[in-house]
C-alpha positions in Angstrom: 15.6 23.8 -9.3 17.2 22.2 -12.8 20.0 22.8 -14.3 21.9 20.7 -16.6 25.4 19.6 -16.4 27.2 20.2 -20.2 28.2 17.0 -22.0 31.9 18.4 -21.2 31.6 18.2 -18.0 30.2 14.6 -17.6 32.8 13.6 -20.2 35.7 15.0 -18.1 34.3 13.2 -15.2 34.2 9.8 -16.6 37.7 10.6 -18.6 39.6 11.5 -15.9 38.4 7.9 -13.7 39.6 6.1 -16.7 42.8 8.0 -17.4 44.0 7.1 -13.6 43.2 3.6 -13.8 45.1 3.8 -17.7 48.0 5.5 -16.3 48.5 4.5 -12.6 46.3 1.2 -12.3 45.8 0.2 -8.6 46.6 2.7 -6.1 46.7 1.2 -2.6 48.0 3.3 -0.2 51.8 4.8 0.2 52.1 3.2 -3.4 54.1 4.7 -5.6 50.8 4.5 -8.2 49.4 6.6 -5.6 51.9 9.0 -5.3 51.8 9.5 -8.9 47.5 9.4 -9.3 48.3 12.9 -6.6 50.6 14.5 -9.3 47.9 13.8 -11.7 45.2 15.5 -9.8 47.2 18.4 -8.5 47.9 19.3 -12.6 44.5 19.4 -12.6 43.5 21.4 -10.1 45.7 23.5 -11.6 43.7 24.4 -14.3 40.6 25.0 -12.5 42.3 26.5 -9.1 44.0 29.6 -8.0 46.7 27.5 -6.5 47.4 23.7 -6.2 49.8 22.3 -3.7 50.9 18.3 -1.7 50.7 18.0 1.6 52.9 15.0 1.9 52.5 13.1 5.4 53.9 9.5 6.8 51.3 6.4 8.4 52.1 2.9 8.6 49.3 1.9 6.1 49.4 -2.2 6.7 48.5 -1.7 10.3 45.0 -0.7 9.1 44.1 -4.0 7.8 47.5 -5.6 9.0 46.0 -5.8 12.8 43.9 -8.6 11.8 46.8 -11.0 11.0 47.9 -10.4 14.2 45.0 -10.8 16.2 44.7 -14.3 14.5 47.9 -15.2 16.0 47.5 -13.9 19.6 43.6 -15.7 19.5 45.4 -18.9 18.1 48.0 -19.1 20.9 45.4 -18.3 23.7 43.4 -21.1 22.6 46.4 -23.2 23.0 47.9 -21.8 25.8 44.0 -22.8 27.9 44.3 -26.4 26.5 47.5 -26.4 28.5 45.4 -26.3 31.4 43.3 -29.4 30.7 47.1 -31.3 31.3 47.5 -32.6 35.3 49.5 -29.3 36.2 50.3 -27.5 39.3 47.6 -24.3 40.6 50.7 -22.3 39.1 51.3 -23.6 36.3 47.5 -23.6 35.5 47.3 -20.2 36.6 49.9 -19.2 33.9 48.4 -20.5 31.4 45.4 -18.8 32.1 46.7 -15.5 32.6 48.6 -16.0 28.9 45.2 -16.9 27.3 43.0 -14.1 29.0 46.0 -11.6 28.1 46.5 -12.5 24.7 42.5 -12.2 24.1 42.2 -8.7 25.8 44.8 -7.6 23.8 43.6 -8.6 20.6 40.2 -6.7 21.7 42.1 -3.6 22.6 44.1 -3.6 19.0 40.2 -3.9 17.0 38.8 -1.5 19.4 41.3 1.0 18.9 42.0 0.5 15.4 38.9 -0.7 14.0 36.1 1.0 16.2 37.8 4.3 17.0 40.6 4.3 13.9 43.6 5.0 16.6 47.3 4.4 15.5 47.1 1.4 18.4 49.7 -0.7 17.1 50.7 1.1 14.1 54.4 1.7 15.1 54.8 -2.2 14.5 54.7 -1.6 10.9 56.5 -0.5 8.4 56.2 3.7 8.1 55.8 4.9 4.5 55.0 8.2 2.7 51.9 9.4 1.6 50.0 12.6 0.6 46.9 15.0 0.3 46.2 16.8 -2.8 44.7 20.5 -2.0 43.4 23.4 -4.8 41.9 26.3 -3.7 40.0 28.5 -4.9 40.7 32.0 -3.3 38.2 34.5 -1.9 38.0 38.3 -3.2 37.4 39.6 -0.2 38.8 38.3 3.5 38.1 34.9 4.5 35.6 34.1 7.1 34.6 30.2 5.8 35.7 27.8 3.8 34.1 25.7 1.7 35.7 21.7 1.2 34.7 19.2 -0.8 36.2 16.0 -1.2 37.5 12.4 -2.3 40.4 10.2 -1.7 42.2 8.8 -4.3 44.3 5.6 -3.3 42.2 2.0 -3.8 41.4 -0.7 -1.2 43.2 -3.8 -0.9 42.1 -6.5 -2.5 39.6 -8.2 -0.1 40.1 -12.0 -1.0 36.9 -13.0 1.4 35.0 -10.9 -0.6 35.6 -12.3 -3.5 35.8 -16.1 -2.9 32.7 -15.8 0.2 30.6 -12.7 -1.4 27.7 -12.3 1.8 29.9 -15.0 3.4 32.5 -12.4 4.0 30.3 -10.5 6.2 29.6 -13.3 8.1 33.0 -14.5 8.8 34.0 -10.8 9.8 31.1 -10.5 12.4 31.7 -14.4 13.8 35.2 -13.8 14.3 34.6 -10.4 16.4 31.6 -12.4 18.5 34.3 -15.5 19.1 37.0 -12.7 19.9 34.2 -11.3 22.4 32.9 -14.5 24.0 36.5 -16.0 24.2 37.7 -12.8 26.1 34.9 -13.0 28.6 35.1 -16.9 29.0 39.0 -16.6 29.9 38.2 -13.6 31.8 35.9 -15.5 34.4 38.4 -18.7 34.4 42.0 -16.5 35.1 40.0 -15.1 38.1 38.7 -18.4 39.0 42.4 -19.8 39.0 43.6 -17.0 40.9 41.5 -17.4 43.6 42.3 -21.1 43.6 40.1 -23.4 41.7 41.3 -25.9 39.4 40.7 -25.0 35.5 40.9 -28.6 34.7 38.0 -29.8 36.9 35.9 -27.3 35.2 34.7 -29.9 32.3 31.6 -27.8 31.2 34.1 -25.3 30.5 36.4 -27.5 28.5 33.9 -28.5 26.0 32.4 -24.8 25.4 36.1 -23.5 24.8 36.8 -26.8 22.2 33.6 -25.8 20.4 34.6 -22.6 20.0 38.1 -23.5 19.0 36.4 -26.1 16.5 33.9 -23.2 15.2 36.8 -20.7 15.3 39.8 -22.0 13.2 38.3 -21.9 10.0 36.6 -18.4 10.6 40.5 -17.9 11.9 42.3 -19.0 9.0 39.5 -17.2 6.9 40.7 -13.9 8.5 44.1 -14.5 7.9 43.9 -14.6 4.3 41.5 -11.6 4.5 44.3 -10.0 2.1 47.5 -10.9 0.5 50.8 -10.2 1.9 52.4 -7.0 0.2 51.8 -6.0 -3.6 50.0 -9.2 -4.1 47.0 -7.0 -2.1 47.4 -4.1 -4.7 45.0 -5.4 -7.3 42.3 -2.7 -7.0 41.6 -0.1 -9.2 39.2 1.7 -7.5 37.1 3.5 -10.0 33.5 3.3 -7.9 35.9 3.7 -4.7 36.9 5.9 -4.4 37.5 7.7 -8.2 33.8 8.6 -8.8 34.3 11.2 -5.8 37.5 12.6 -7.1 36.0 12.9 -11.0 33.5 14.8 -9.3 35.8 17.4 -6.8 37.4 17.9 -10.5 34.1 18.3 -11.7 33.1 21.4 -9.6 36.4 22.7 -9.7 35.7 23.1 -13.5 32.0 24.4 -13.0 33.5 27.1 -10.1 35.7 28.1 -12.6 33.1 28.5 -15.2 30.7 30.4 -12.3 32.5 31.8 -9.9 29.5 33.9 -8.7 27.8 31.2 -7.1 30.6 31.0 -4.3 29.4 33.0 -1.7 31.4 36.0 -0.3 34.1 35.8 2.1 34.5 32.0 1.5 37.4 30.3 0.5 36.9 26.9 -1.5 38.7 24.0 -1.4 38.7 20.8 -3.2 41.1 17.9 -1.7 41.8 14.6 -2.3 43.0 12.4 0.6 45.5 9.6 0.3 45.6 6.8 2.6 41.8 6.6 3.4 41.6 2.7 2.7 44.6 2.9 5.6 42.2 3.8 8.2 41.3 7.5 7.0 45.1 8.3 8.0 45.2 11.3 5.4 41.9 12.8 6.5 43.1 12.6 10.1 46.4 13.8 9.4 45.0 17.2 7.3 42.4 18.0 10.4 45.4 17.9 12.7 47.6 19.7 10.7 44.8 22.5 9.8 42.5 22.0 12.9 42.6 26.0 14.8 42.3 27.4 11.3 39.5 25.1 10.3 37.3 25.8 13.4 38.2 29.4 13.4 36.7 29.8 9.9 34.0 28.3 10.5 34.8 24.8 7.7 32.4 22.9 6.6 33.3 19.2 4.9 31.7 18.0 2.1 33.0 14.3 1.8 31.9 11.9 -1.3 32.8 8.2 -1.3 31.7 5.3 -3.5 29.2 7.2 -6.2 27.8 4.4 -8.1 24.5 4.0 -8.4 21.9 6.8 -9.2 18.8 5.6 -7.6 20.6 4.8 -4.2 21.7 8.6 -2.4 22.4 8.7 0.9 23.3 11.7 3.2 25.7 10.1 5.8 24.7 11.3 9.1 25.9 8.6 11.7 28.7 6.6 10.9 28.0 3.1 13.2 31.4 1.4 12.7 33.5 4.7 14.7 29.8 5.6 16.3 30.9 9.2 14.4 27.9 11.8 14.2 27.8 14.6 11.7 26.9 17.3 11.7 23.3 18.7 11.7 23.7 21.8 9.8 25.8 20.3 6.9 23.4 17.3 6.9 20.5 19.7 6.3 22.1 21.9 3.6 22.5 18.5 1.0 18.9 17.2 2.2 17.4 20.5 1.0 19.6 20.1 -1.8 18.6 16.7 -2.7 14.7 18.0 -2.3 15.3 21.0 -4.6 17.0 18.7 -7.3 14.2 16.4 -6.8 16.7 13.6 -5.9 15.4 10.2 -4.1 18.3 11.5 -1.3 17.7 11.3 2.3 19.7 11.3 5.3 20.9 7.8 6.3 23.2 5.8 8.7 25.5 4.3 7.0 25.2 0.9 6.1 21.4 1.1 5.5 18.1 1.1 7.0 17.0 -3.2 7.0 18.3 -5.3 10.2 20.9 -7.1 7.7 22.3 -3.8 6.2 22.9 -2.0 9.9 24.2 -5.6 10.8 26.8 -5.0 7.9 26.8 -1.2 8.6 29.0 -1.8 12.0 31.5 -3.6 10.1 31.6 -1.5 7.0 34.6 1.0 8.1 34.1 4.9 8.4 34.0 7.7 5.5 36.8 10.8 5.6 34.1 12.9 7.0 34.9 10.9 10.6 38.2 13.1 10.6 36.4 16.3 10.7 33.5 15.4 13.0 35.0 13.7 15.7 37.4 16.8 15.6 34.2 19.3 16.2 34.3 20.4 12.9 30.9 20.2 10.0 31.0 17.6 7.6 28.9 14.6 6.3 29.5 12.7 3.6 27.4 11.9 0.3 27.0 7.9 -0.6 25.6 6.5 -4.3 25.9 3.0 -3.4 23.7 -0.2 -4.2 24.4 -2.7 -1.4 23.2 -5.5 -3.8 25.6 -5.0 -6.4 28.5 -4.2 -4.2 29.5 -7.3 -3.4 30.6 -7.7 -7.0 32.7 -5.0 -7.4 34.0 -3.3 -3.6 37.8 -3.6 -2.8 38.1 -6.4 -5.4 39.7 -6.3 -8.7 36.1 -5.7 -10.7 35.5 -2.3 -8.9 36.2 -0.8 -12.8 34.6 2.1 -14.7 31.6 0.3 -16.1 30.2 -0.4 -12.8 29.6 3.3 -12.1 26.2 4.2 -13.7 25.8 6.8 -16.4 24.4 9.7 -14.5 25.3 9.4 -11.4 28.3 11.4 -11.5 26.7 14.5 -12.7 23.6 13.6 -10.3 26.0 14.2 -7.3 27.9 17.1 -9.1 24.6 18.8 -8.9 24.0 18.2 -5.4 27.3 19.7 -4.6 26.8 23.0 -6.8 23.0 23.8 -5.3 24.6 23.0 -2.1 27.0 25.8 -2.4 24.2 28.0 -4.1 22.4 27.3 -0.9 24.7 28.4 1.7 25.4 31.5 -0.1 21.1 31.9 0.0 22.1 31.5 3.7 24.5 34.1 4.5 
C-alpha cells in the first residue's frame, strides 16, 4: 500500500511544532503556557472538526515527580533515626527508633509504588491543586454511532530532568540504585524492628551496623542526586517539548486535516476523535481523568485508542504492547490493526515492550514511566500506543531543554501519519 503525504501536510506538521514552542515556549503542566498551547490546538481543530471543545480538569501536578523529594527526606531520617540505636539506650528506646526507621522506609515504598508503579493520586492531596485541560475535536458520524475512533497526543512538556542532563546514562543508574537502596533498606529495618520487638538488642547486632553505614555511605550521594532530580517551581519549566510530546500532536492535527480532505475512509457508524491530553508529564493525570469522566460511553461504543508519544526517529517504530513501568497490557486487537498497518506500509514497525528488546534497554524500560494509552487499558478499554524513538540519541534531547524541533527527523512525522490513516482504512476493511 503507498500513498504519499502532500508537501502541505508535512509542512503543517512541522509548522504547527514550531509555532507552539514560538508562541507558548515550555509547557509543563497546569502552566499557564499550557493552557494557552490548548487554545491553540482547539482553533485548530476547528478547522478540520465538526466541533472542538476543553475539557478542563484539576490534579496536583508536582506530586508526580514531587514524591521523590519527599521520599529523600523520610529515607534520610530513617537512616538516622537506626544510628540512634547504635547509642547505649534502653530496649524501648531502641525499639522506637526502630519502629521510626522501618516506618519511614515502608512509607516511602508505598508513595513509589503507588505513584510511580501504579500512577495512583497516593499523596497527591499534599500538593498544591491546579487547573488543567484536554483538548477534544470530533469528527461526527452520518449515520448513528456504534464506535469511536481516538487518536491522540498530549501537549504539556516534561520538567526539566537536571540528572539527565549533568549524568546522561548516569541518570538511569542513580534512578535504579536509589529504588534497590529504598528496597534493601526497607527489608533490612524490617527484620531488625521485629528483632527489637521480640527483645534483642539492635546495638549488639554489629554485622548489622556496618551493612546499614555502607549503605548510608553508598546512599547519600545517590540521595542528594534524587533530590535535585528537578528544580523547585518554574526553575523546572525549561522544556519545550517538540519530540515529546509535540511530534504526536502535529500529527492528531495532521489526520484531522487528511479526514477532512477524505472523509470516505472513516468507516460507517464511527465517530472520530482527535484529543490532546494535558498533564501527561504529571503522571498521565489528563488521560486518567477523560477515561473516568467518559468511561460507560467509551466501553459501550466499543473505543479504541490510538496513543502517539515521542515521534522522532524514522527507522526506530515501535507498537507499544506492554508497558513494564505500570505492568499495563494493551490491547491485542488494536496492537494488530497498526502491525498490519506497519506491514502494508512496508515500515521497519513491530510490536515492542516499551523500553526495548537488549537487557540494558528493559533495565531502563521499568523506570521509563507509562504512555496515555495506560489510562484506557487498565480501564478495559483498546488502545496501544505508537513510539519513533532512538534510545541512543535520547539522552541528548528527553525532558531537557534540547528536546527542540531539529531533533525530530524529516519524515518521520508523515511516516506515522500514514500508519494512522491505513489504520483507519483497515478497520473500515474490517467491519
Amino acid at each position: 500500500m503507498s500513498f504519499d503525504i502532500s508537501q502541505s501536510d508535512s509542512d503543517y506538521m512541522y509548522s504547527f511544532i514550531e509555532r507552539i514552542i514560538e508562541e507558548c515556549g515550555p509547557r509543563m503542566p497546569c502552566s499557564p503556557q499550557e493552557a494557552k498551547s490548548a487554545e491553540i490546538i482547539k482553533t485548530e481543530f476547528e478547522k478540520m472538526c465538526d466541533s472542538s471543545h476543553i475539557e478542563p480538569f484539576t490534579c496536583h501536578p508536582r506530586a508526580f515527580i514531587g514524591y521523590i523529594k519527599v521520599m529523600v527526606v523520610m529515607m534520610l531520617i530513617s537512616f538516622i533515626s537506626y544510628f540512634h540505636t547504635i547509642l547505649p539506650l534502653t530496649l524501648l528506646l531502641e525499639q522506637i527508633f526502630m519502629g521510626i526507621s522501618f516506618t519511614l522506609n515502608l512509607g516511602a515504598f508505598l508513595i513509589i509504588w503507588n505513584e510511580f508503579f501504579n500512577y495512583r493520586e497516593f499523596i497527591d492531596p499534599l500538593f498544591k491543586k491546579k487547573a488543567s485541560q484536554n483538548v477534544i475535536g470530533v469528527i461526527e458520524s452520518k449515520k448513528e454511532v456504534k464506535n469511536i475512533l481516538i487518536f491522540s497526543g498530549h501537549h504539556d512538556s516534561a520538567l526539566h530532568f537536571n540528572l539527565i542532563t549533568h549524568l546522561k546514562i548516569g541518570y538511569s543508574i542513580i534512578v535504579i540504585l536509589g529504588l534497590l537502596i529504598l528496597i534493601i533498606w526497607t527489608g533490612t529495618s524490617a527484620i531488625l524492628f521485629m528483632l527489637s520487638i521480640i527483645g534483642f538488642k539492635i546495638a549488639a547486632f554489629l554485622l548489622f551496623q556496618i551493612f546499614a553505614l555502607v549503605l548510608f555511605v553508598i546512599g547519600l550521594p545517590v540521595l542528594i542526586g534524587l533530590w535535585f532530580f528537578v528544580s523547585f517551581g518554574e526553575k523546572a519549566n525549561k522544556v519545550p517539548g517538540a519530540v515529546d510530546n509535540l511530534s504526536a500532536v502535529a500529527i492528531v492535527l495532521g489526520l484531522g486535516k487528511y479526514l477532512k480532505q477524505n472523509p470516505d475512509i472513516i468507516p460507517e457508524n464511527t465517530e472520530v476523535r482527535l484529543i490532546s491530553f494535558g498533564c501527561e508529564e504529571a503522571g498521565l493525570r489528563g488521560a486518567f481523568r477523560y477515561v473516568e469522566e467518559h468511561h460507560e460511553e467509551l466501553k459501550t461504543k466499543n473505543a479504541i485508542c490510538i496513543n502517539m508519544d515521542t515521534i522522532q526517529s524514522i527507522n526506530n517504530f515501535s507498537i507499544i504492547d506492554f508497558e513494564p513501568t505500570t505492568r499495563t497490557k494493551h490491547s491485542d486487537h488494536v496492537v494488530k490493526i497498526l502491525t498490519q498497518s506497519a506491514k502494508d506500509l512496508g515500515m521497519p514497525a513491530s510490536k515492542f515492550s516499551h523500553g526495548g528488546s537488549s537487557f540494558v534497554e528493559k533495565l531502563i524500560g521499568q523506570v521509563t514511566g507509562g504512555t496515555d494509552a495506560t489510562a484506557f487499558s487498565k480501564a478495559g478499554l483498546k488502545a496501544a500506543s505508537i513510539v519513533a524513538m532512538d534510545l541512543k540519541q535520547m539522552l541528548n534531547f528527553y525532558h531537557q531543554p534540547t528536546d527542540t524541533p531539529d531533533k525530530i527527523e524529516k519524515g518521520v512525522l508523515e511516516q506515522v501519519l500514514k500508519l494512522c490513516i491505513t489504520s483507519i482504512k483497515n478497520i473500515k476493511n474490517r467491519s
